[in-house]
C-alpha positions as CSV (number, residue, x, y, z in Angstrom):
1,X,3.0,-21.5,-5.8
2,X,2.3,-19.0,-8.1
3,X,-0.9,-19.0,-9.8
4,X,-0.3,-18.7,-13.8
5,X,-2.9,-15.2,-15.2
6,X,-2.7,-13.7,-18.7
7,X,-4.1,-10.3,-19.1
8,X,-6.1,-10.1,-22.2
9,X,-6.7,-6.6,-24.0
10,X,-8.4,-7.0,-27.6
11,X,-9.5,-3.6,-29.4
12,X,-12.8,-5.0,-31.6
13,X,-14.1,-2.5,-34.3
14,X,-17.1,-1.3,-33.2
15,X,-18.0,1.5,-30.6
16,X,-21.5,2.2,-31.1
17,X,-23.7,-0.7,-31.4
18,X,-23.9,-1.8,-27.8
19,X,-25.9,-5.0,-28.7
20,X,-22.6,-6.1,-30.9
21,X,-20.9,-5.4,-28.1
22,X,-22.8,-7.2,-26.0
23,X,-22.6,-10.2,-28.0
24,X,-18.7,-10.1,-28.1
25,X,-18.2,-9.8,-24.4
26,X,-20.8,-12.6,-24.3
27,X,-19.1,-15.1,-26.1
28,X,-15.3,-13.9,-24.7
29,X,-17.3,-14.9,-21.0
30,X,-18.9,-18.1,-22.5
31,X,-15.5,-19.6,-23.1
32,X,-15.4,-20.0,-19.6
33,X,-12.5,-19.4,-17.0
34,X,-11.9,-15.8,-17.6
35,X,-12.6,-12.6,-15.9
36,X,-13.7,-10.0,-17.8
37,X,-12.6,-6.8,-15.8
38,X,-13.8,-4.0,-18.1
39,X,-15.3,-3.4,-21.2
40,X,-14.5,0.5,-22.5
41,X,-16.5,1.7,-25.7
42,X,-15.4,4.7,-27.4
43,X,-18.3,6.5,-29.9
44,X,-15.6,8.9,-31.9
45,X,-13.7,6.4,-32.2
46,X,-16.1,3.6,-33.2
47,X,-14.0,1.2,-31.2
48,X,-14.2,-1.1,-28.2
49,X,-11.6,-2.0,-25.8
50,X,-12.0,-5.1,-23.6
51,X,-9.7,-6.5,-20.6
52,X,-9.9,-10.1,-19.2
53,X,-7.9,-12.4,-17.4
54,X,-7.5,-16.0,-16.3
55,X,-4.8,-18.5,-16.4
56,X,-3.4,-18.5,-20.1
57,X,-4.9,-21.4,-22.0
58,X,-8.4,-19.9,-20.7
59,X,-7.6,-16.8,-21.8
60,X,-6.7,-18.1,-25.4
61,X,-10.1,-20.1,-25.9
62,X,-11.4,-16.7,-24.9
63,X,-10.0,-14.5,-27.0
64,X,-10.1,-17.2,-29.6
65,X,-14.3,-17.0,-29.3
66,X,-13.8,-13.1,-29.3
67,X,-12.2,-13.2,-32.5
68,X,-15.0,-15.5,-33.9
69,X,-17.7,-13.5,-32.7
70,X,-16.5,-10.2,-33.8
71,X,-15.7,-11.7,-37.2
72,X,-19.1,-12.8,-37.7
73,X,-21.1,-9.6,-36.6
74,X,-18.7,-6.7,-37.5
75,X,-18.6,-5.4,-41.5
76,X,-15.1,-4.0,-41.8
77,X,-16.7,-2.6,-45.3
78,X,-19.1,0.0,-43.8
79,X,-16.7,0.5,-40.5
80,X,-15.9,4.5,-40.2
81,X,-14.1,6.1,-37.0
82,X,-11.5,8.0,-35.6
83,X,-8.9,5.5,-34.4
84,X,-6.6,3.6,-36.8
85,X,-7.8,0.3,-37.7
86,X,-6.9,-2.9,-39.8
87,X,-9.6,-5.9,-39.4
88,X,-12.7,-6.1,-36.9
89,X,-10.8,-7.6,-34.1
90,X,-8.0,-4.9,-34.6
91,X,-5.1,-5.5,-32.1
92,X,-4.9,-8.4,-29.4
93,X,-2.4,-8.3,-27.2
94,X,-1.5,-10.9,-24.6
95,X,0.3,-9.4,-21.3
96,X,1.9,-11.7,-18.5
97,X,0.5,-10.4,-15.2
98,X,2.2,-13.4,-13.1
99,X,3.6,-17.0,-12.8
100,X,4.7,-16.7,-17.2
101,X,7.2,-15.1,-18.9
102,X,6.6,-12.5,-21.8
103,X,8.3,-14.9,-23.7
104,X,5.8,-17.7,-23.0
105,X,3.1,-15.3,-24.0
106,X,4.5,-14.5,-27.3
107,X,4.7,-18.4,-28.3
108,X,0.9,-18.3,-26.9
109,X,0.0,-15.5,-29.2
110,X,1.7,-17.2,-32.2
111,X,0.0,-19.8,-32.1
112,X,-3.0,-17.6,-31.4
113,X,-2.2,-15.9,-34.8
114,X,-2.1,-19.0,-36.7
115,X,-5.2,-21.0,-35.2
116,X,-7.0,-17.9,-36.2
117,X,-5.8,-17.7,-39.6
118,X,-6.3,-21.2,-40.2
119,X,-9.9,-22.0,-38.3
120,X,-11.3,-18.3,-39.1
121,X,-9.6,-17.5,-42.4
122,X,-8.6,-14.0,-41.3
123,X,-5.3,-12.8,-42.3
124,X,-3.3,-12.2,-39.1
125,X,0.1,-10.4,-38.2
126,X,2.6,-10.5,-34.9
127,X,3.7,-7.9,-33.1
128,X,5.4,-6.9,-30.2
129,X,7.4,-9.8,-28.4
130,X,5.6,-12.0,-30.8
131,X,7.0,-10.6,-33.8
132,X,8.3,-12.7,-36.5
133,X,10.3,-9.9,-38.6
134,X,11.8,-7.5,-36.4
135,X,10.3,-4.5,-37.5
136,X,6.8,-6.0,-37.3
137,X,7.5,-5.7,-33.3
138,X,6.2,-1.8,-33.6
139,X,2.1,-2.0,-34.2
140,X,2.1,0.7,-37.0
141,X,4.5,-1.1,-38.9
142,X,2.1,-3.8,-39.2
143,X,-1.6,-1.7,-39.8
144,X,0.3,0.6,-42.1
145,X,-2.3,2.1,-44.7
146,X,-4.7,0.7,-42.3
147,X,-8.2,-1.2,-44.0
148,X,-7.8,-0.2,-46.8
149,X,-4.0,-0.9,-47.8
150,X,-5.0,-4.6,-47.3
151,X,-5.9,-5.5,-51.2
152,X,-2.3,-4.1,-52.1
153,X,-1.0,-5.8,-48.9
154,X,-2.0,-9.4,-49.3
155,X,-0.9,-9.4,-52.9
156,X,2.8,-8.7,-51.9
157,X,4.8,-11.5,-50.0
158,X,7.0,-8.6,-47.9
159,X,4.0,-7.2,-47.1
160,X,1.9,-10.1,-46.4
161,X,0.6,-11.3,-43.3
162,X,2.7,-13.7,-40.9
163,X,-0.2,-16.2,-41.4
164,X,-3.1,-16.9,-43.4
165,X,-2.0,-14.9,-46.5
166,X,-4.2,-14.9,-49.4
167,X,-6.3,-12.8,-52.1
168,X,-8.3,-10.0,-50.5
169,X,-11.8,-11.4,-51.5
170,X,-15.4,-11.3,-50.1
171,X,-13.9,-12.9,-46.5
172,X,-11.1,-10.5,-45.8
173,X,-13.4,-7.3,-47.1
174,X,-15.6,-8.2,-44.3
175,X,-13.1,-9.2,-41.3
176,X,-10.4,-7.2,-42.9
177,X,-7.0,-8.4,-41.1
178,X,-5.7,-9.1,-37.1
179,X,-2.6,-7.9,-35.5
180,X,-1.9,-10.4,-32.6
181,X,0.8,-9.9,-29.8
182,X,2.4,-10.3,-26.4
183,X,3.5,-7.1,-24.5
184,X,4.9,-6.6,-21.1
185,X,1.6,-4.9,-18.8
186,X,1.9,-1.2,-18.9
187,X,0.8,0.8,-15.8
188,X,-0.9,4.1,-16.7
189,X,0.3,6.6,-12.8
190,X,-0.1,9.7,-11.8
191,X,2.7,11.3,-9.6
192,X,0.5,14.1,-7.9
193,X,2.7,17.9,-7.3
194,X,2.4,20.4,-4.2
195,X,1.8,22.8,-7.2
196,X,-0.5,24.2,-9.6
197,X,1.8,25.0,-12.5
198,X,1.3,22.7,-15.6
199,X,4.8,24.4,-17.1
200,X,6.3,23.0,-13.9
201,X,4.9,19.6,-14.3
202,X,5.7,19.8,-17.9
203,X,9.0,20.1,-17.5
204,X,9.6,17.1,-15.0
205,X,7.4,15.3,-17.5
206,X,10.1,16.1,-20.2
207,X,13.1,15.3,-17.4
208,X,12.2,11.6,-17.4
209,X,9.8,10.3,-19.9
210,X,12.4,8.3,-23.1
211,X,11.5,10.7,-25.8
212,X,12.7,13.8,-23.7
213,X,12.7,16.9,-24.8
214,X,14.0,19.2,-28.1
215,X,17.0,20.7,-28.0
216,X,17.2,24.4,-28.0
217,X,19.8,26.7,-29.5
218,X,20.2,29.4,-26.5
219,X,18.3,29.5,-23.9
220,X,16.2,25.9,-23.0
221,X,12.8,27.4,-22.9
222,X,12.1,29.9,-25.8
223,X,15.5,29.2,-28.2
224,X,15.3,27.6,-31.4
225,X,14.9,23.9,-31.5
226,X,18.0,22.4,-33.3
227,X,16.9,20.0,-36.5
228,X,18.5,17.1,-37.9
229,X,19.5,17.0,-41.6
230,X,15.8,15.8,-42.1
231,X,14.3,18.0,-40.3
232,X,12.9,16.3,-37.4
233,X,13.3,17.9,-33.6
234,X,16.8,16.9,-32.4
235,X,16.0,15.3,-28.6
236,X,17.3,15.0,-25.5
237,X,16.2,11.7,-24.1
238,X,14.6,11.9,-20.3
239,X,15.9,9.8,-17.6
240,X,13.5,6.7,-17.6
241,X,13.3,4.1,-20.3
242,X,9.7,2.8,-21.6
243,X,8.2,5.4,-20.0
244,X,6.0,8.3,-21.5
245,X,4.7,11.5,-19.6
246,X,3.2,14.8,-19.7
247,X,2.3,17.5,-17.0
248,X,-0.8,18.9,-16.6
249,X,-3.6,20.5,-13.9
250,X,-6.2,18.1,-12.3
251,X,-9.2,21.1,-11.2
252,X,-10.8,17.9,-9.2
253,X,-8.1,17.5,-6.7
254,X,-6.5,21.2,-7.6
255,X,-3.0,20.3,-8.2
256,X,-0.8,19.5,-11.2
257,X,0.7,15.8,-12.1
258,X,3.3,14.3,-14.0
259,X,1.2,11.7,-16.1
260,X,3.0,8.8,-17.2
261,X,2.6,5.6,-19.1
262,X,5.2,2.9,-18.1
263,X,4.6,0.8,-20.9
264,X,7.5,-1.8,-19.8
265,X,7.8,-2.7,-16.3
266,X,10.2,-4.7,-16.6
267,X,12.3,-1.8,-17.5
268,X,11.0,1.0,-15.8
269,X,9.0,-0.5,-12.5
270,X,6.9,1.3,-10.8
271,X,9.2,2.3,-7.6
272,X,11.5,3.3,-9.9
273,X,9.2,5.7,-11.7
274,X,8.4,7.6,-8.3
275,X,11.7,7.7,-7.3
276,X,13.2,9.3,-10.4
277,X,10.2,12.0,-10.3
278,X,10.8,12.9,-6.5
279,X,14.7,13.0,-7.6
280,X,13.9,15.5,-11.0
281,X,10.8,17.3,-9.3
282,X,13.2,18.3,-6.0
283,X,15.2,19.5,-8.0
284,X,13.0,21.8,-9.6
285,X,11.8,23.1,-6.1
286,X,8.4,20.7,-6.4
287,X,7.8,17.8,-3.9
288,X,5.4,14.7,-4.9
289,X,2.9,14.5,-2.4
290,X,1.7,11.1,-3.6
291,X,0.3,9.2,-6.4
292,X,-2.6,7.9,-8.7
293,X,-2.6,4.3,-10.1
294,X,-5.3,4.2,-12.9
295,X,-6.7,1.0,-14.0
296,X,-5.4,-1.7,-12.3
297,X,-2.1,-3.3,-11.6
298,X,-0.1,-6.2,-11.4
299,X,0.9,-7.1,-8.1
300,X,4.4,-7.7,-8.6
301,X,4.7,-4.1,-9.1
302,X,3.3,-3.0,-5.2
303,X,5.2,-6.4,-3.9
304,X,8.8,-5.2,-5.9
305,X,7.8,-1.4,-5.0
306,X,7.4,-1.9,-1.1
307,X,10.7,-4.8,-0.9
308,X,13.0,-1.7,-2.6
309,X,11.5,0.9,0.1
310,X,12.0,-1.7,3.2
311,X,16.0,-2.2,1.4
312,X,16.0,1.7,1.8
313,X,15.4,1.5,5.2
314,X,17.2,-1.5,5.9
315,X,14.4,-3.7,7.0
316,X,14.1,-7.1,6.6
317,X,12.1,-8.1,2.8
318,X,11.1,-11.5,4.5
319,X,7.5,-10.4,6.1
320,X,4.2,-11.0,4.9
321,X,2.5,-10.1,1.6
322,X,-0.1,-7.7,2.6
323,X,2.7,-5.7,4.7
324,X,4.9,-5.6,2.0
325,X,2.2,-4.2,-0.3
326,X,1.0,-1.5,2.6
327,X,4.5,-0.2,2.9
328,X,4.4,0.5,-0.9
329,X,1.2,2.2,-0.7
330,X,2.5,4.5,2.2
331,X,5.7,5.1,0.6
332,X,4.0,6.0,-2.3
333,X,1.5,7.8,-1.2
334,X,-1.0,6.0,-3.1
335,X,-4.1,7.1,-1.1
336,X,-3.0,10.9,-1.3
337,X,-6.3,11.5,-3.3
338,X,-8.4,8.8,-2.2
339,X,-8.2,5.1,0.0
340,X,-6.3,2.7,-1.9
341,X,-7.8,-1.0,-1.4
342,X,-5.7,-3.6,-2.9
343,X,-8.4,-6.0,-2.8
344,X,-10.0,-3.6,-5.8
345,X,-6.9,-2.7,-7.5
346,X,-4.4,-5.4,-7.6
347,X,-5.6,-7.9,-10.4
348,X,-4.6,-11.1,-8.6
349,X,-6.9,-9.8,-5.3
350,X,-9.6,-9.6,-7.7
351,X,-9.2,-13.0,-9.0
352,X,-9.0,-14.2,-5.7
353,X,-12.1,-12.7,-4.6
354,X,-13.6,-14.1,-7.4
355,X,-12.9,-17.7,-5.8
356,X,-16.0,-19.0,-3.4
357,X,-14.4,-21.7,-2.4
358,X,-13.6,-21.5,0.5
359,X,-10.0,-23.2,1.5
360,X,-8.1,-24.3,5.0
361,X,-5.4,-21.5,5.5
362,X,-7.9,-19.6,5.0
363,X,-9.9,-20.4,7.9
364,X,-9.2,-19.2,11.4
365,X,-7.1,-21.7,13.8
366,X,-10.4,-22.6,15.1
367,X,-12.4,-23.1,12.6
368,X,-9.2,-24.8,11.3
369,X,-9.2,-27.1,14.5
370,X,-12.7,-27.5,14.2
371,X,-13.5,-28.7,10.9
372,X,-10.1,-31.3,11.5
373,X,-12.0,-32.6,14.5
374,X,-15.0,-33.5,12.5
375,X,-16.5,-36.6,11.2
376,X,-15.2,-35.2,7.7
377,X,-12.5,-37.5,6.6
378,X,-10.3,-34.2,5.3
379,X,-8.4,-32.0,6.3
380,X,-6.3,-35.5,7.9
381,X,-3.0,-35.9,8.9
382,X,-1.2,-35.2,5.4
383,X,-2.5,-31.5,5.6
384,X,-1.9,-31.3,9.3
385,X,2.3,-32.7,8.4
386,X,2.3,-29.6,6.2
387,X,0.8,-27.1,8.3
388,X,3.2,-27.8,11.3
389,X,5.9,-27.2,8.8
390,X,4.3,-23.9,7.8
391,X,4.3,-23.1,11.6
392,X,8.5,-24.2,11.6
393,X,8.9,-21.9,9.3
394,X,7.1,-18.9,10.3
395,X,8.9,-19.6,13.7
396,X,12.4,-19.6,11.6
397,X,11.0,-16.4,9.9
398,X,10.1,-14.4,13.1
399,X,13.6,-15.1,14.5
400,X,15.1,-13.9,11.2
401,X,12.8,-10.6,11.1
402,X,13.6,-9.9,14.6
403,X,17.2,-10.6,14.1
404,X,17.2,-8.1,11.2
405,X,16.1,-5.1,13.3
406,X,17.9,-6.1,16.7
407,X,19.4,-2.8,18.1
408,X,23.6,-3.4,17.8
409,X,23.0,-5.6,14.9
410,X,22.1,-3.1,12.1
411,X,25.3,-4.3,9.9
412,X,23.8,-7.3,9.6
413,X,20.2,-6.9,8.6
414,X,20.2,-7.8,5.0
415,X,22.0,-11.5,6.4
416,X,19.0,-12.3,8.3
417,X,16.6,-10.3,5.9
418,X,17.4,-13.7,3.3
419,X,17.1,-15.8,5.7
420,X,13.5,-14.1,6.1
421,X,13.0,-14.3,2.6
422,X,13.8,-18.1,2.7
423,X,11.5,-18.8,5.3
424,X,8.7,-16.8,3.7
425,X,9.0,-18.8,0.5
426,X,8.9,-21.7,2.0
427,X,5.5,-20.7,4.3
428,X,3.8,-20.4,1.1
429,X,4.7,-23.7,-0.3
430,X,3.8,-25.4,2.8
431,X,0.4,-23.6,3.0
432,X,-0.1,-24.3,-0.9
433,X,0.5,-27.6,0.4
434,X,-2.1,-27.8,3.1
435,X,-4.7,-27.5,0.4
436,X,-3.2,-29.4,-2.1
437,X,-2.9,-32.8,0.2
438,X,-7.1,-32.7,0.4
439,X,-7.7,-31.9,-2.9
440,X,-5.4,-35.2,-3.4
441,X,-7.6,-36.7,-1.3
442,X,-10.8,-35.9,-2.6
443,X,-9.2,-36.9,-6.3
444,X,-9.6,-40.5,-4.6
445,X,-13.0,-40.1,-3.4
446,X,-14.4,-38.7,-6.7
447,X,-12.9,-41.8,-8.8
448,X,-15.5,-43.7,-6.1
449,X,-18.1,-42.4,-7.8
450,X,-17.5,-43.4,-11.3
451,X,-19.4,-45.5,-13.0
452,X,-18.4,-49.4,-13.1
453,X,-21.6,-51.1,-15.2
454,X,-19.2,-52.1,-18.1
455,X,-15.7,-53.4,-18.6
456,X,-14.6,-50.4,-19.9
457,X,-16.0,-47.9,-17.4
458,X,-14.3,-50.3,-15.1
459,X,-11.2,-50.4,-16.7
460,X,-11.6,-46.5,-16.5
461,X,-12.1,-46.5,-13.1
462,X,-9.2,-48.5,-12.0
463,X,-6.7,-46.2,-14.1
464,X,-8.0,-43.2,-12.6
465,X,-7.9,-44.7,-8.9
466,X,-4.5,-45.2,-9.7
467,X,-3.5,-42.0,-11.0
468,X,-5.3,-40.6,-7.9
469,X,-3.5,-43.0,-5.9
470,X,0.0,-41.8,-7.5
471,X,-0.7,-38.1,-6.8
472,X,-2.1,-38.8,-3.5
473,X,1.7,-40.2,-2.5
474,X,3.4,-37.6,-4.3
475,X,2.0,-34.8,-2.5
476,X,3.2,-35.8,1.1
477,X,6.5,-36.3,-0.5
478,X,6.3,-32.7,-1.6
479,X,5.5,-31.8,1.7
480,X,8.6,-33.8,3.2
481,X,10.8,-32.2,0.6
482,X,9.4,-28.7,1.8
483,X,9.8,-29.1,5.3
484,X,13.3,-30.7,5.5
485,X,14.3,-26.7,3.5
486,X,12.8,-25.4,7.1
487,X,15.7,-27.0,9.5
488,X,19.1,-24.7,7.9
489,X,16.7,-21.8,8.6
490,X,15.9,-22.5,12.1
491,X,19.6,-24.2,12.5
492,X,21.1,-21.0,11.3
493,X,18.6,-19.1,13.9
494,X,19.1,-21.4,16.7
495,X,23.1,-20.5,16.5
496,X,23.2,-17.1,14.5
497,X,19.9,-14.9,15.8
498,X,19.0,-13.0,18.0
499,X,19.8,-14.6,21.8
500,X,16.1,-14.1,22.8
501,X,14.8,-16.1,20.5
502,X,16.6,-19.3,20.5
503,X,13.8,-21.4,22.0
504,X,11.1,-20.4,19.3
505,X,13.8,-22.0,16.5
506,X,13.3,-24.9,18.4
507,X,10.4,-25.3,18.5
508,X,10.3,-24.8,15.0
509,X,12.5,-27.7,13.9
510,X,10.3,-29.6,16.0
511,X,7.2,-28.7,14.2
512,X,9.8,-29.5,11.0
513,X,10.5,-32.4,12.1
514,X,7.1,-33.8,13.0
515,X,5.6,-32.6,9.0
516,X,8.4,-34.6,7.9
517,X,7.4,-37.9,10.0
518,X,3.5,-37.2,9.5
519,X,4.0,-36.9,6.0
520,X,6.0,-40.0,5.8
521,X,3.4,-41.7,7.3
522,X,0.8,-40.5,4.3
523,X,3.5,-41.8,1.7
524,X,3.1,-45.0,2.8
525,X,-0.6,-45.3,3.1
526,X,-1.0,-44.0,0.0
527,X,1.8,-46.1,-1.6
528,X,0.1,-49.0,-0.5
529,X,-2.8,-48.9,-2.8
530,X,-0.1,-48.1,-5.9
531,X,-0.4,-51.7,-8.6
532,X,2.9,-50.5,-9.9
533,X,5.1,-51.9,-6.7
534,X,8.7,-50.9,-8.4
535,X,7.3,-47.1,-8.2
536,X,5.8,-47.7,-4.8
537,X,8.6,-49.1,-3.0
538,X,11.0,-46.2,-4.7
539,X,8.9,-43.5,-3.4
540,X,8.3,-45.1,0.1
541,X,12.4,-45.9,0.4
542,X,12.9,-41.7,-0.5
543,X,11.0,-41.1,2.2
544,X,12.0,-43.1,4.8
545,X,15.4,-41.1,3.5
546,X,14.1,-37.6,4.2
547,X,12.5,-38.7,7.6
548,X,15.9,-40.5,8.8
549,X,17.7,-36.8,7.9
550,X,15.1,-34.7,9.6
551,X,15.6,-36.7,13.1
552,X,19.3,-36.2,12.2
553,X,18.6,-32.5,12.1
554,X,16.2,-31.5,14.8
555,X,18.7,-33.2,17.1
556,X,21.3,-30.7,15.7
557,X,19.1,-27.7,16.3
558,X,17.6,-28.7,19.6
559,X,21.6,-29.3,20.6
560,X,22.4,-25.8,19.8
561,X,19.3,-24.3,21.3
562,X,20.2,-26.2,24.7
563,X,23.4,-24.8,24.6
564,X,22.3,-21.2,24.4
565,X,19.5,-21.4,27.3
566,X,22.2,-23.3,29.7
């Protein structure tokens, strides 16, 4: 179950006055929900950048209270600094870091733009994926003559902006105008060299960045660059798409890199990147020795970067998280320079961390077993149905992985490398699922203490029991639905895997089998207390369906198993 962030990176007009600052950060964190995870002013440039992220309609109200609070304490009229600029909130992107598409944050930001205009009465402008004219996508297009082209701007409608046009009076002088957008996350990396020559970095800078490099009449170095009939360079595009990169020489560490901007990831990932600058700096007689993440990263890109290097070496993909992720840092060399610590890197870790509340699969086994055993009426029987189908699973999933990379059987490790995968997708449902069925059963117990003094608040309390009620059968019906997925993995291990194994993919359809009876049991209870008798008795008969399959099927696994241990 993929949790649902939005990356947040708004550029706000001001640079210098850190209480103004202050004050804007302030009111982005008083909207609640969101993590702000820096906040990087710039003096020359009079400018402030500020990153945040939470689950998307959090991150919206934040931004939304950033845009309010810069509008009210930044002058666009006296504003002087380096950087291009349009309005006192000057670009807002929003970036999908996981569980949304970039598509779902564009439709966030237009409506962004046009809550703005209308509630704030500053002129506002798409860009990016959010674009509403096509060449508004590029950022320039849009702040072209900056500030002060507004006035001549807002008085043209080809010019004007996507929402909240109007005259360029006393409001828009002060809050001048907001570009607002949805971008793909970009990934700022270093690819560090076994050399100290910038002209060789250079160069395998030029090999792959998009823009590439000019052509030359003669020799590639010192000729003439060729010129179009305008004028311009003539270029040779690089190997890598959405990327930009230059070489230079890092005196800290001693070494040159090829320093590169991936500004679209889902073009250009990460793994990619590195493999493409190993390929071009070999060539060139220059190895990578590793490589520099700065800022922080998605992590999709470690997750997609260490399933392409276990492909490479034919290992099975269908292992845990944090092992996937290590084998990306060590096949990217990630703590060449320094220790890489996803916990402090990976934006999801840190939102995690973030969380004190403390949940079951987090716990050990005993303190699992423990805190079940107590007078506490949860964790009960609905959370222990779905974590003996997390534990049919994992036992499906071992059998896979072991399968995978059995001596003899290496033509056939990407066969049981899905069935790993399978298996691992379901374990994280199923332990999504061991929380999930208490926090349906604490719904219940918190309706118990609303208020009941008045007809209303009574009538309010019997609608929400119900709700709770509803949600409280639903759940072990997800849980049902979940764990019958866990008997063709075990099945298929029981009569396809590795020999050695056959007994533990029995025992796993019986731990599938028992979180699909347990969880029956927990539809029913709860159905009981369901008023609406036509849903109840629907929901209790499609379960009694699902438990009448699973005996079907454990008795077809445990047959094959018994066949193989004769």
């Amino acid at each position: 179950m993929e949790k649902r962030i939005v990356e947040c990176v708004p550029n706000f007009s001001e640079g210098r006055d850190k209480e103004v600052i202050r004050r804007i950060v302030e009111a982005i964190e008083g909207a609640g929900g969101v993590k702000v995870l820096d906040v990087d002013p710039g003096e020359a440039t009079n400018r402030t950048v500020v990153t945040f992220v939470g689950a998307p309609e959090e991150v919206v109200e934040a931004a939304f209270a950033g845009v309010k609070r810069a509008s009210e304490l930044i002058d666009m009229r006296c504003h002087k600094g380096a950087h291009p600029r349009m309005g006192a909130t000057d670009v807002l992107p929003l970036i999908p870091v996981s569980g949304i598409t970039l598509e779902e944050c564009a439709a966030l930001a237009r409506r962004l733009a046009e809550r703005i205009a209308c509630e704030l009465r500053i002129p506002t402008y798409c860009y990016e994926a959010s674009a509403l004219r096509p060449e508004r996508r590029n950022l320039a297009v849009c702040r072209t003559g900056e500030y002060e082209a507004l006035p001549e701007k807002l008085a043209h409608a080809e010019t004007a902006p996507d929402f909240g046009a109007r005259p360029f009076d006393e409001g828009v002088a002060r809050t001048g105008a907001t570009t607002v957008g949805a971008r793909d996350f970009l990934i700022a990396v270093n690819f560090n060299l076994n050399t100290t020559s910038t002209r060789r970095a250079n160069a395998i800078a030029f090999d792959v960045r998009e823009k590439g490099r000019p052509v030359r009449e003669g020799n590639p170095v010192t000729g003439k660059i060729v010129k179009d009939a305008d004028g311009n360079p003539v270029m040779r595009p690089g190997t890598l798409r959405a990327t930009k990169a230059i070489g230079w020489y890092i005196e800290e560490y001693g070494i040159a890199q090829v320093s590169m901007n991936l500004t679209d990831i889902a073009v250009t990932p990460l793994h990619v990147a590195f493999d493409e600058v190993c390929r071009k700096a070999d060539a060139r007689g220059v190895r990578v020795t590793g490589t520099e993440i700065v800022g922080l990263v998605p992590k999709r890109a470690l997750v997609e970067a260490g399933r392409h290097f276990l492909r490479k070496q034919r290992r099975s993909t269908g292992i845990a998280e944090e092992e996937i992720v290590r084998i990306a840092v060590k096949s990217m060399g990630l703590d060449d320079l320094k220790p890489f610590r996803p916990e402090e890197k990976v934006i999801e870790y840190l939102l995690e961390a973030e969380d004190k509340q403390k949940r079951l699969i987090d716990m050990t086994c005993k303190e699992f077993a423990d805190e079940t055993a107590s007078e506490s009426p949860a964790p009960g029987g609905g959370s222990i149905a779905a974590y003996m189908g997390a534990l049919g699973t994992a036992l499906g999933t071992m059998v896979a992985n072991l399968s995978s990379h059995k001596a003899g059987w290496d033509d056939r490790w990407e066969e049981f490398s899905d069935w790993a995968d399978r298996g691992q997708a379901l374990l994280r449902e199923l332990l999504h699922l061991v929380d999930e069925d208490t926090a349906a059963f604490n719904r219940i117990m918190a309706v118990f203490s609303m208020p009941k003094s008045t007809d209303e608040e009574r009538a309010a309390r019997s609608a929400a029991l119900q709700e709770a009620t509803l949600y409280a059968t639903e759940v072990p019906l997800r849980t049902m639905k979940a764990a019958a997925k866990v008997f063709p993995v075990v099945r298929a291990m029981a009569s396809e895997g590795n020999p050695n194994s056959v007994s533990d993919a029995g025992v796993g359809a019986l731990a599938a089998r028992s979180a699909v009876l347990g969880a029956c049991l927990n539809v029913k209870i709860n159905a009981a207390g369901l008023k609406d008798r036509a849903k109840a008795d629907a929901l209790v008969a499609e379960a009694e369906a699902l438990a009448a399959e699973a005996v079907e099927a454990e008795a077809e696994v445990l047959r094959i198993v018994e066949e193989k241990i004769k």
